[in-house]
Phi, psi and omega in degrees: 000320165320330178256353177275306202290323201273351175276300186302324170313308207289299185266005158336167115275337182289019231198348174292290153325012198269322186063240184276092181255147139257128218228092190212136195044007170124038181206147187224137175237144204284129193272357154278353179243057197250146176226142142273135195247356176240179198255255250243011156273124173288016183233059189253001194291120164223169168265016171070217173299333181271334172101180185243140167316314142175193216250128145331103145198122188068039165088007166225163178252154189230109178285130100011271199208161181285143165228109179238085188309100184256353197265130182241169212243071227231096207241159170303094170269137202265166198282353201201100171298138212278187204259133164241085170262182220212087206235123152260117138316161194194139161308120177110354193276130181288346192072017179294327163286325173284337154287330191287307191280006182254356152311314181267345173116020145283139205253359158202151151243159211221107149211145189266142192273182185256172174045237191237059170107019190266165184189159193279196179280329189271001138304320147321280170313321179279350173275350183278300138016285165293341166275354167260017159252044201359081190231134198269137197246154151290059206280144166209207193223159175228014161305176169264337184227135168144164156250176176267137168210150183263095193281302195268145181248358193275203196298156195042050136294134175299315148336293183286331161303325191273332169279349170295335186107055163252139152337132152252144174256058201330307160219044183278149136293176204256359163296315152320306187325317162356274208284333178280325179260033161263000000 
């Protein structure tokens, strides 16, 4: 039913704007706000804070709301994806992980931070450290709903980070973040 439901989307005109969905059990999700959220329910694909675009059912679609996404994403793909890694910040972290990868041969780092984009200090310290090996960082969040914003300016702030050149992905969570700076 899912691929059938996801044709009937497709071929839609209320469904144009929509761009990149996920189309699972009768419910269609914008697949850049898409989170999962159970391991093991199939009704686990939600839109967060955004909501699900609409609903599948008896061979029509029924919108929600306009999602008219405009921003597109269109990258040269190279033969060999560069090494991007994925660091979760944690209270307590020493920054050992953002050194170590910018040590090893990361061509980019992606970390998600605590609240709305923060990190202590000796994590402060190792993204700058990696931004003078000019390796491009990333900042996001690991809440479940929410963005990076630049609130703070004092160290390991999101603000203050950002005037160093570190990337606020503003509301990608960071496996996306990813997947957009390879």
């Amino acid at each position: 039913i899912n691929i059938l439901n996801s044709a009937i989307e497709i071929l839609s005109p209320q469904a144009k704007p929509w761009g990149v969905t996920i189309n699972m059990n009768d419910y269609v999700t914008a697949a850049r706000d898409a989170r999962k959220t159970q391991t093991t329910n199939p009704q686990t694909f939600s839109g967060g804070e955004k909501g699900y675009l609409g609903y599948v059912m008896h061979g029509h679609l029924d919108r929600f709301h306009l999602y008219n996404h405009t921003q597109h994403y269109r990258f040269p793909m190279p033969k060999q994806l560069p090494k991007v890694v994925l660091i979760t910040e944690y209270a307590g972290s020493d920054g050992g992980l953002i050194k170590y990868a910018a040590d090893s041969g990361a061509q980019g780092i992606v970390i998600q931070a605590l609240g709305a984009g923060n990190v202590g200090i000796p994590a402060n310290k190792a993204i700058l450290y990696a931004l003078t090996k000019h390796i491009p960082v990333v900042l996001t969040y690991r809440v479940p709903i929410g963005s990076v914003y630049p609130l703070y300016g004092d160290i390991g702030g999101s603000a203050a980070l950002a005037k160093h050149g570190v990337i606020l992905a503003h509301d990608f969570k960071g496996p996306k973040a990813r997947i957009v700076l390879m």
